[in-house]
C-alpha positions as CSV (number, residue, x, y, z in Angstrom):
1,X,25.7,-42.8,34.2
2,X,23.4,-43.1,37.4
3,X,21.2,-40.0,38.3
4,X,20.7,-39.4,41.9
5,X,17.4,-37.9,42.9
6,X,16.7,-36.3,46.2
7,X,13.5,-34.2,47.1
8,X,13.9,-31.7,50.1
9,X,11.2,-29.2,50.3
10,X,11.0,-27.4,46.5
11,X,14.0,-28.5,46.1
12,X,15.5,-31.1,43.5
13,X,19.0,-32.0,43.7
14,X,20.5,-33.8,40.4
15,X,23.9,-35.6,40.2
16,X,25.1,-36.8,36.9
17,X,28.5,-35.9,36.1
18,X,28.1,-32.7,36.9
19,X,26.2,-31.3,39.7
20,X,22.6,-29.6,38.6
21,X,20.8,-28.2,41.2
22,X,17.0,-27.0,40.5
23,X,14.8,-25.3,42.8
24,X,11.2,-23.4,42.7
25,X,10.1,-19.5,43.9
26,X,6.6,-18.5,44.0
27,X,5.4,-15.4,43.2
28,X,4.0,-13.2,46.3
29,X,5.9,-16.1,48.8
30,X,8.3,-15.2,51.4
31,X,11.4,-17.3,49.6
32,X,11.9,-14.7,46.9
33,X,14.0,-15.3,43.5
34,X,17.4,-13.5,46.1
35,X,16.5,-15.5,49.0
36,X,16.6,-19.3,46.6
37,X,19.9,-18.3,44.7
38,X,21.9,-18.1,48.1
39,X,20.1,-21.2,49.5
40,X,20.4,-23.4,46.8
41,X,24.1,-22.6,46.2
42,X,24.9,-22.9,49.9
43,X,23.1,-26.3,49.7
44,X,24.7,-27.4,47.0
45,X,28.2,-26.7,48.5
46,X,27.2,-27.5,52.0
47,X,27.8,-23.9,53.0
48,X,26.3,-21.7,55.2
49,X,24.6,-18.9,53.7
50,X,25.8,-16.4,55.8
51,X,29.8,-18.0,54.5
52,X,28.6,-17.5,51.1
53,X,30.6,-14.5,49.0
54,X,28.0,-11.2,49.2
55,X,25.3,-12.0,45.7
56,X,25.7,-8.0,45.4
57,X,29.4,-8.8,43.8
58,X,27.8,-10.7,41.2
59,X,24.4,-9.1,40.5
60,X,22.3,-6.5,42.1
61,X,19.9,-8.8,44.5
62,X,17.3,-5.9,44.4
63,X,16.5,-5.8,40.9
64,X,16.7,-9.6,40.7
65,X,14.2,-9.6,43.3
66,X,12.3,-6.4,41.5
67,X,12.3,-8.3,37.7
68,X,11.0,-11.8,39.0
69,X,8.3,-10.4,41.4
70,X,7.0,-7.7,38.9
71,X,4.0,-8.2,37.6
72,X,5.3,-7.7,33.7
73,X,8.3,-11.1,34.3
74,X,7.2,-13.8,31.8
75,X,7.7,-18.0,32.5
76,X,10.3,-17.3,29.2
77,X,12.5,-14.4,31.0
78,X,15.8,-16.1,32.0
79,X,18.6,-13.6,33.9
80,X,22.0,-16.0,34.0
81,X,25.4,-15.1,36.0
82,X,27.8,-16.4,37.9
83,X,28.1,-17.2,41.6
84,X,30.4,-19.1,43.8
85,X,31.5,-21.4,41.3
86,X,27.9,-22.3,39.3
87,X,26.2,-20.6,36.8
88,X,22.8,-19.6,38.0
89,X,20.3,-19.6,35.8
90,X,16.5,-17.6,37.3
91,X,13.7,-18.0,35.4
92,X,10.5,-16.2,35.3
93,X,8.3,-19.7,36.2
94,X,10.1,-19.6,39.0
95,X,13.0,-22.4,38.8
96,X,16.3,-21.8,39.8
97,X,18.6,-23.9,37.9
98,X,22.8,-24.1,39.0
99,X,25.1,-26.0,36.9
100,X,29.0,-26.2,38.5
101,X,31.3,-23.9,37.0
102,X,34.2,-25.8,35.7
């Protein structure tokens, strides 16, 4: 099984069997937690963002935004769902971790 690195930007792209995607928010940083979701999903199926299904159908992107950039979010809090065919996993150190869906 060959793993297939490729770094763009804060970005790390993983292909094993599955496809993995993991990229990185920062607190206070224009690219909030909302803003990484749609981009690394429409990276990782070559979308454009703007093709992508509305995040709102899925979860409410204001109070993802609102936990991860509050000052009381922890490295451990973890909010997971479904979107466009990957789980998404957010977590309060700021990774954003997909995993296809099926």
């Amino acid at each position: 099984m060959t793993v297939e690195d490729v770094q763009t930007g804060k970005s790390v792209l993983t292909a094993e069997s599955g496809r993995r995607t993991e990229t990185m928010w920062e607190q206070n940083a224009e690219d909030t937690p909302v803003y990484t979701v749609v981009s690394a999903v429409a990276d990782a199926t070559g979308e454009d963002p703007c093709e992508l299904p509305p995040l709102a159908r899925e979860i409410d992107p204001d109070a993802l935004n609102a936990l991860f950039t509050s000052n009381s979010v922890t490295e451990e809090t973890t909010v997971q769902f479904q979107y466009s065919g990957y789980t998404v996993a957010v977590r309060g150190n700021g990774e954003v971790e997909l995993h296809a869906s099926g």
